[in-house]
C-alpha positions as CSV (number, residue, x, y, z in Angstrom):
1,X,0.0,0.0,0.0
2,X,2.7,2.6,0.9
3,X,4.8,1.5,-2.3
4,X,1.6,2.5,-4.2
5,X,1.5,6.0,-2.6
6,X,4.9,6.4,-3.0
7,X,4.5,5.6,-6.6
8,X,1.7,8.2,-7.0
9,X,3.8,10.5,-5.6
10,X,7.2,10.3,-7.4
11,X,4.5,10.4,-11.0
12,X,2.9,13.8,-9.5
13,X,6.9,15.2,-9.0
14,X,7.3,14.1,-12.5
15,X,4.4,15.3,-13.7
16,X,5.4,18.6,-11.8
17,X,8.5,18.9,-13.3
18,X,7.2,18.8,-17.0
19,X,3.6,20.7,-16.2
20,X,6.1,23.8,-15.6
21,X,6.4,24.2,-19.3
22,X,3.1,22.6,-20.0
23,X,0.4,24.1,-18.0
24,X,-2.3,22.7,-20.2
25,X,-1.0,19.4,-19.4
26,X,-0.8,20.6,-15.2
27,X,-4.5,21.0,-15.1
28,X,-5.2,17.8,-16.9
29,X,-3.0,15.6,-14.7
30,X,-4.5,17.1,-11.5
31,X,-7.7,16.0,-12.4
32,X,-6.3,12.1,-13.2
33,X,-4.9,12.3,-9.7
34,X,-8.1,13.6,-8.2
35,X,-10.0,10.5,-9.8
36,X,-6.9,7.7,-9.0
37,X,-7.3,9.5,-5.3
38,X,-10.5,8.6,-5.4
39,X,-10.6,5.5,-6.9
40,X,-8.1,4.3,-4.9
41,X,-10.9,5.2,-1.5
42,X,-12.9,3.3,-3.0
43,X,-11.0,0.4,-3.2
44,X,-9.7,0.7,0.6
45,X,-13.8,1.0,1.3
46,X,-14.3,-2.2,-0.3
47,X,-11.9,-3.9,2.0
């Protein structure tokens, strides 16, 4: 489960890093980790 977040988190940095030049791109990826957050709720409700 932590390996997971960690995951998550080193793909937001890297998303970060590239959404500086791309801010299109920045708002787009916020919403995908809005919906993985909340997927990922779900999935710890159904357990």
């Amino acid at each position: 489960m932590s390996k997971y977040v960690e995951d998550l988190k080193r793909k937001r940095d890297d998303e970060n890093k590239s959404s500086s030049t791309k801010t299109k791109k920045s708002t787009s990826s916020a919403t995908t980790l809005s919906s993985s957050s909340a997927s990922r709720i779900e999935q710890l409700r159904a357990q």
